[in-house]
DRENVODREN-75467 format. One record per residue (C-alpha): x, y, z; residue in one letter; residue number from 1. Coordinates in steps of 0.001 Angstrom, whole numbers, plus 500000, padded with zeros to 6 digits. Layout:
[node [X, Y, Z], 'A', NUM];
...
end
This chain:
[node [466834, 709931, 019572], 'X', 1];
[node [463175, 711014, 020250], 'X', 2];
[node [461639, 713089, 017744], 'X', 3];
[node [459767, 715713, 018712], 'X', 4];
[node [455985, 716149, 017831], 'X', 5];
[node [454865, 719076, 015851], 'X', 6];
[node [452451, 721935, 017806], 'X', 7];
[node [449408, 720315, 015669], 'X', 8];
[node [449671, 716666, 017109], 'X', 9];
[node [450694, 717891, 020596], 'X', 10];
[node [448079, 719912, 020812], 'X', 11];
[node [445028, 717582, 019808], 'X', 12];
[node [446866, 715189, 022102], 'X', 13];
[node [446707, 717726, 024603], 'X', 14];
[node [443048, 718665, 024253], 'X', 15];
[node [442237, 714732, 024561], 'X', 16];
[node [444296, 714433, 027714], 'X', 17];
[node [443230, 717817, 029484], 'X', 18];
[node [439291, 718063, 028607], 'X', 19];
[node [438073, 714985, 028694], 'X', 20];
[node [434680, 714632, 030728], 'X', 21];
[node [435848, 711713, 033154], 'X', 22];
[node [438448, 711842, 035220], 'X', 23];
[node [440809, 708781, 034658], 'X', 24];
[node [440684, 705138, 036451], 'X', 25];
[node [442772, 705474, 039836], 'X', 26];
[node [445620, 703009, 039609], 'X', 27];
[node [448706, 702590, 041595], 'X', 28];
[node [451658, 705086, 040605], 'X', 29];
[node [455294, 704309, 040744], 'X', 30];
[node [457664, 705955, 043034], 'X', 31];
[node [458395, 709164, 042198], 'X', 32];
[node [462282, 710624, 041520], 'X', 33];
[node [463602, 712073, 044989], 'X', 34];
[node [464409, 715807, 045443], 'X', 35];
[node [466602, 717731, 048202], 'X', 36];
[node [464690, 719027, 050948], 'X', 37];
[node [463966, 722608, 051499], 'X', 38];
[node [466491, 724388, 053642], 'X', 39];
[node [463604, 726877, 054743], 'X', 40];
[node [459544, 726474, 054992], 'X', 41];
[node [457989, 728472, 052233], 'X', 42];
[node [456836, 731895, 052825], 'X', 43];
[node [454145, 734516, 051713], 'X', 44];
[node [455066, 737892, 050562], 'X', 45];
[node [458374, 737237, 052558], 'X', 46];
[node [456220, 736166, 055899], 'X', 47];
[node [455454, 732958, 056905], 'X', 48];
[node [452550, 731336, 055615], 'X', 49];
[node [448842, 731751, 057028], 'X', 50];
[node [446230, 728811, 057810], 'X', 51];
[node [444950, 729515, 054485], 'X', 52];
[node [448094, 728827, 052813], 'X', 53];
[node [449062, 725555, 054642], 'X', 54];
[node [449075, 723772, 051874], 'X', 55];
[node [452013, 725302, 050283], 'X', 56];
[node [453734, 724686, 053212], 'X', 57];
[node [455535, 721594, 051419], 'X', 58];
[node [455279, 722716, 047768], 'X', 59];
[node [458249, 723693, 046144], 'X', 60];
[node [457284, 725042, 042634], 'X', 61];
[node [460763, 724853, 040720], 'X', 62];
[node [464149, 723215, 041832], 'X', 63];
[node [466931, 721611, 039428], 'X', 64];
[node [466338, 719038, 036743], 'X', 65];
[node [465924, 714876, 037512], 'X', 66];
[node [467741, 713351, 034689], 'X', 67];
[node [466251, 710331, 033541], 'X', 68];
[node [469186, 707783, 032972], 'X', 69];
[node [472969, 709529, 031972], 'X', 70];
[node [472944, 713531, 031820], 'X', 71];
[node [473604, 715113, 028620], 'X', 72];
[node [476610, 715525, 027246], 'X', 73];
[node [477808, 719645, 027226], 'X', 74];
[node [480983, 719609, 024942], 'X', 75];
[node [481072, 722124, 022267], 'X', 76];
[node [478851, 720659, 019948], 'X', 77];
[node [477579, 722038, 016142], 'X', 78];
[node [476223, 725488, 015429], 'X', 79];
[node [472231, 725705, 016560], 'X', 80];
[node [472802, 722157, 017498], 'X', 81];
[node [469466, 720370, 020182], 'X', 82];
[node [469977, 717656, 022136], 'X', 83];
[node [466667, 715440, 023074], 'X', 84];
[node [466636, 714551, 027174], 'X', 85];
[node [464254, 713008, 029343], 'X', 86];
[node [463347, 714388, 033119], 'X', 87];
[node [461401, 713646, 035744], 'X', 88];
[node [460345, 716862, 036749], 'X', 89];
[node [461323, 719381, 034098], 'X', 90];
[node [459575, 720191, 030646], 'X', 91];
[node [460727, 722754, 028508], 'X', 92];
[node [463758, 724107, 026817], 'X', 93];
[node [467374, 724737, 028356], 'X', 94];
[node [470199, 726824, 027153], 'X', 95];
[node [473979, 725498, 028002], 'X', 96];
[node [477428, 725013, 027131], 'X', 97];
[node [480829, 723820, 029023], 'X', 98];
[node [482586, 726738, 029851], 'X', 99];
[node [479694, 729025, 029104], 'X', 100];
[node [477993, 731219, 032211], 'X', 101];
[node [475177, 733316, 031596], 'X', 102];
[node [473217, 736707, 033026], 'X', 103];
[node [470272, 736951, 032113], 'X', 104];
[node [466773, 735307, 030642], 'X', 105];
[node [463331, 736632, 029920], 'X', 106];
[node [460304, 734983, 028294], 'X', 107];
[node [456464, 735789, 028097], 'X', 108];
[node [454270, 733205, 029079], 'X', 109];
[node [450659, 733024, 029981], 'X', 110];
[node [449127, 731326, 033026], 'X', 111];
[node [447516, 728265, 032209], 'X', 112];
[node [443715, 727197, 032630], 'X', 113];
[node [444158, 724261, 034617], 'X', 114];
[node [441336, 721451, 034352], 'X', 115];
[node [441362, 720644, 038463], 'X', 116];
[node [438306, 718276, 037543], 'X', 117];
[node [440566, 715257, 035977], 'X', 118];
[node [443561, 716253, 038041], 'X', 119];
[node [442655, 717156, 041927], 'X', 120];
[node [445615, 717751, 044340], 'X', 121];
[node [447860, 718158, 041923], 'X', 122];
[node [450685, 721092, 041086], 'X', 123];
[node [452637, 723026, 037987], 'X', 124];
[node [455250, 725404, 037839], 'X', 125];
[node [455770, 727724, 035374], 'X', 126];
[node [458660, 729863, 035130], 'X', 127];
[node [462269, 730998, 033764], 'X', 128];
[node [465572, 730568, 035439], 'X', 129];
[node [469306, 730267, 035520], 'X', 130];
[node [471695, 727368, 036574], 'X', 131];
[node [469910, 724075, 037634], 'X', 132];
[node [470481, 721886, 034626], 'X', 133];
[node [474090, 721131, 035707], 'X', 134];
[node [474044, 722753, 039113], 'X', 135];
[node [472826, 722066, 042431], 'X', 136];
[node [471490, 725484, 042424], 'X', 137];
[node [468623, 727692, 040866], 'X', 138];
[node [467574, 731196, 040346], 'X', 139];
[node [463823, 731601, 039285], 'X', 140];
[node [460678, 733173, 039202], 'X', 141];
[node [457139, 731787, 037396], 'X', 142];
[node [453989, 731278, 038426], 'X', 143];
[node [452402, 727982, 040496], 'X', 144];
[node [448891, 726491, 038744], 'X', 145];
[node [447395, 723897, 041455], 'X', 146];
[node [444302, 722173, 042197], 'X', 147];
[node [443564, 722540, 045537], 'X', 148];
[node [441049, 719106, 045654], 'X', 149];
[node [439357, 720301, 042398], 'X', 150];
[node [439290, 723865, 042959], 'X', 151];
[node [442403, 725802, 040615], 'X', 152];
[node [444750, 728379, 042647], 'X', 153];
[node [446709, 730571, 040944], 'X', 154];
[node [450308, 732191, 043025], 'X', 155];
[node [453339, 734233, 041993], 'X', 156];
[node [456525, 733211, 043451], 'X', 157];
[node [460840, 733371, 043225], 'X', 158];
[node [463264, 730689, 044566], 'X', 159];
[node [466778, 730781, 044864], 'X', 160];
[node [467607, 727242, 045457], 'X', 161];
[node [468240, 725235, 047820], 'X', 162];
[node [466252, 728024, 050124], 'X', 163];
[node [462782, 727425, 050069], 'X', 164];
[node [459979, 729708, 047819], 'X', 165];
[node [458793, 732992, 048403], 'X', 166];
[node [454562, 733584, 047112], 'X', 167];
[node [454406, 736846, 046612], 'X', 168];
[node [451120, 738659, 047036], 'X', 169];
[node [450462, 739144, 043201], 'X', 170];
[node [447210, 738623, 041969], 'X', 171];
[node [447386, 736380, 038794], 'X', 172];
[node [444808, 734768, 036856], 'X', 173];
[node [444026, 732317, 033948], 'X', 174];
[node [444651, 733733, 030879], 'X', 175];
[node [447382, 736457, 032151], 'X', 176];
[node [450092, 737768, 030395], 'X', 177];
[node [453416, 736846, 032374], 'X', 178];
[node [456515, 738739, 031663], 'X', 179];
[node [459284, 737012, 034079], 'X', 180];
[node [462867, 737526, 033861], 'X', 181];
[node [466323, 737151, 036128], 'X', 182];
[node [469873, 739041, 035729], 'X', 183];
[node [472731, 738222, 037418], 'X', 184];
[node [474600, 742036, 038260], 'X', 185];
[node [478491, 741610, 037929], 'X', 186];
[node [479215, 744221, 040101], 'X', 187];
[node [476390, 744306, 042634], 'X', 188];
[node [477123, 740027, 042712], 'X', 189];
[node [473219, 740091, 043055], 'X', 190];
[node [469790, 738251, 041051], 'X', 191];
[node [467666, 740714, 039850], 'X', 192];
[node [464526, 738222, 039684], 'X', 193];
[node [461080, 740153, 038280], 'X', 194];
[node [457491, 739233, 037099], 'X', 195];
[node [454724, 740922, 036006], 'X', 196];
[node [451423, 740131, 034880], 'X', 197];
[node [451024, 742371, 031937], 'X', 198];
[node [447416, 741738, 032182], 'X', 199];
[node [446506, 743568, 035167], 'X', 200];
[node [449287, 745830, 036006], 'X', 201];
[node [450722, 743696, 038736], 'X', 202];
[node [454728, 742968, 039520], 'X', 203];
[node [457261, 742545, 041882], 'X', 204];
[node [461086, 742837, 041815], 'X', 205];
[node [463779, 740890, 043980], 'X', 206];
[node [467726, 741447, 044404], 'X', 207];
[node [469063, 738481, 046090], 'X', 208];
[node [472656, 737346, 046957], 'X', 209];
[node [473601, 733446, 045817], 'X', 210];
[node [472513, 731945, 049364], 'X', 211];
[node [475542, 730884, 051469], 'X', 212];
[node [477512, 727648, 051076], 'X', 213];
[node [476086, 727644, 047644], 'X', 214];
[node [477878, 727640, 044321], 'X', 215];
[node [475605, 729678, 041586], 'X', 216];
[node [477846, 728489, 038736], 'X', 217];
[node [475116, 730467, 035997], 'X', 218];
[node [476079, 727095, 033906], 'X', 219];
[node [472086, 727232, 032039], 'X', 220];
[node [469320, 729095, 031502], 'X', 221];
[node [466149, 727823, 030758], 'X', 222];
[node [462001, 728068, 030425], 'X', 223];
[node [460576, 725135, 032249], 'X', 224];
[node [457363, 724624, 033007], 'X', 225];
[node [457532, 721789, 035877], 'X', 226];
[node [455842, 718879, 038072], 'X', 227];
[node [457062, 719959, 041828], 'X', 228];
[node [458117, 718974, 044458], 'X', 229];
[node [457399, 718416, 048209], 'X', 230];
[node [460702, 718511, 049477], 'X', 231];
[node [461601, 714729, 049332], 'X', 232];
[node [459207, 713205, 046193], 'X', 233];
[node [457527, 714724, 042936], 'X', 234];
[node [453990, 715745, 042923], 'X', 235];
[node [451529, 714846, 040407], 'X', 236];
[node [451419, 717438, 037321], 'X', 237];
[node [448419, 719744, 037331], 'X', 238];
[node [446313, 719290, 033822], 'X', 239];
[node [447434, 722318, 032504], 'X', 240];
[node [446884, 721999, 028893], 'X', 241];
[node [448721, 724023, 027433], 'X', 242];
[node [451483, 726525, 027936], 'X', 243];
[node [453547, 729032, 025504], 'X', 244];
[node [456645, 730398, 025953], 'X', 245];
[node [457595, 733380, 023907], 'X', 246];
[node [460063, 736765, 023159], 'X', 247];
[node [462954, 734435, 024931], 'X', 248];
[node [465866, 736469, 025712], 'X', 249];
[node [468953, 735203, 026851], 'X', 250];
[node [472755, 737043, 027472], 'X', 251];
[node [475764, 735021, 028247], 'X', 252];
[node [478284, 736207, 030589], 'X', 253];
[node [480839, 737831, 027536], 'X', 254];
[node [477366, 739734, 026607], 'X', 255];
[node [476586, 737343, 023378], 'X', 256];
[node [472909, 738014, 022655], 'X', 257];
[node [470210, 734892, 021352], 'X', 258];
[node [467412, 732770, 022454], 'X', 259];
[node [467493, 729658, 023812], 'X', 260];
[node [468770, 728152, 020653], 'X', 261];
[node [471394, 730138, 019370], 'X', 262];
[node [474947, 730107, 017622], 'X', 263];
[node [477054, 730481, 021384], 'X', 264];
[node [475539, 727712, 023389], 'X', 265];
[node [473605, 724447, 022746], 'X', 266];
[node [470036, 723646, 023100], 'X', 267];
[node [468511, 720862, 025254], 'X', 268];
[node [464990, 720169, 024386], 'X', 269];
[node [463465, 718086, 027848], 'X', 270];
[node [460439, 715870, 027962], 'X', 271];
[node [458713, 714874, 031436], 'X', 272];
[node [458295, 711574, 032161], 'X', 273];
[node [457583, 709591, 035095], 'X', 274];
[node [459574, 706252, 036119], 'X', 275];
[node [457862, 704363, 033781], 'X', 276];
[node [458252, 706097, 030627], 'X', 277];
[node [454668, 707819, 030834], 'X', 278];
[node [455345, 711159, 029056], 'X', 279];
[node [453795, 714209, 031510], 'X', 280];
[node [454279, 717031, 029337], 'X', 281];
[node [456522, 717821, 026447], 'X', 282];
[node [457717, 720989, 024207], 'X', 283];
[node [457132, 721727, 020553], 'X', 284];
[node [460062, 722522, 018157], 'X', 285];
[node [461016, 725604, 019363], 'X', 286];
[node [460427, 728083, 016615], 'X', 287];
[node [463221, 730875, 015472], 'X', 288];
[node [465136, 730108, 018511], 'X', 289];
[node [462917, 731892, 021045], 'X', 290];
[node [459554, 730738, 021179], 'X', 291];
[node [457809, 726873, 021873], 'X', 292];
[node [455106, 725056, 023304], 'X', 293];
[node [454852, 722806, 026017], 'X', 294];
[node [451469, 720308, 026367], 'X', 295];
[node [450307, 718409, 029365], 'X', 296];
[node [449942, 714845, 028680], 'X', 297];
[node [449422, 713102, 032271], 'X', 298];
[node [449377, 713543, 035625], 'X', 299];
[node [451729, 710993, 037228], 'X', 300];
end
């Protein structure tokens, strides 16, 4: 089973990979994990997007996991018991058990400084979510850190799987404070899905239905921070860095209260790696159940 590295070795691995002076050799990259397409284009502040914006016309920030090899297994396993998986696209920490559905998650995270200079053209998403680690589906909100050539671009956005992304017009910046969150209301049978940058006073606040033909099973939750997608292939990961994930707050359906490791549900603790085994980015030990970090290690 992998063993996770502590925070001190990820992090001076992390440094190495996301600060160095030169940007890397070009060389030829495997194939990249396929995705479902987008059932919508993406849109700005619920509008379509400007000439400006074109290039997040493709650019789908979160979606559900790409397994690498067998998924997990989800019987009832031992109290506070993790279980080590490998992904191509997510990186992070997920929260499930057969049988189990859950309502709600919220986590503190800050957006990244990305280091556009080694990694041009390139994409991460940050955010929280439920379903999507055994389900088709997805219910998110996070932030997207992109190079745009070498330039960094910061946007704020929700997705309810498999429709396409909404940016909304909050202003975020390296450095912010991120307070994201989404509930699933019983009787309303409606996402709550909310962010704000604590940093500058910014938020917005969604309540959208589970979109039709879809079955939002609430089967995980999880804090991912992710290489996306255009709709048919993987993008290369943005050299983020570094991310933390903190104050993690999640409520099962029968109203059982923990983090994302906890007594009621197991943990799955998910490394990125591309198709040949290159780790991308990978979490820390996650620390009293509700807080870990997650280090870029390469692009593609």
């Amino acid at each position: 089973m992998r063993k996770l590295a502590s925070a001190s070795a990820l992090a001076a691995m992390a440094f190495s990979c996301a600060f160095a002076l030169a940007p890397a050799t070009a060389s030829a990259s495997p194939a990249r994990a396929a995705r479902p397409r987008l059932a919508n284009p993406p849109s700005l502040a619920g509008k379509p997007l400007g000439t400006a914006a074109k290039r997040l016309q493709h650019v789908q920030p979160g979606g559900p996991v790409s397994f690498v090899g067998d998924a997990p297994s989800f019987g009832r396993s031992s109290r506070y018991s993790t279980q080590d998986v490998v992904s191509n696209n997510w990186g992070g920490y997920a929260a499930a058990r057969h049988g189990t559905k859950f309502r709600f998650i919220q986590a503190t995270f800050f957006v990244p400084y990305v280091n556009c200079m080694n990694t041009p053209d390139s994409f991460s998403g940050h955010w929280v979510g439920l379903d999507g680690f055994s389900s088709a589906s997805v219910e998110q909100d996070g932030i997207l850190a992109e190079c745009n050539g070498k330039a960094p671009e910061y946007s704020a956005w929700y997705e309810m799987f498999p429709l396409a992304p909404v940016y909304k017009s909050v202003t975020v910046h390296p450095g912010d404070s991120i307070v994201a969150s989404v509930y699933f209301n019983s009787g309303t049978n409606k996402y709550t899905l909310s962010l704000a940058d604590t940093t500058n006073g910014q938020s917005f606040t969604v309540n959208k239905s589970c979109p039709a033909h879809v079955s939002c099973s609430r089967s995980s939750a999880e804090a991912i921070s992710e290489a996306p997608s255009n709709g048919s292939s993987i993008l290369p990961l943005t050299g983020f860095g570094a991310e933390s994930y903190s104050s993690i707050r999640v409520t099962d359906r029968a109203g059982q209260r923990g983090g994302l490791r906890a007594a009621n549900w197991d943990t799955f603790a998910i490394t990125t790696e591309n198709p040949s085994a290159v780790v991308l980015d990978q979490p820390t030990q996650i620390s009293r159940g509700n807080a870990f970090g997650m280090y870029w290690m390469a692009s593609q």
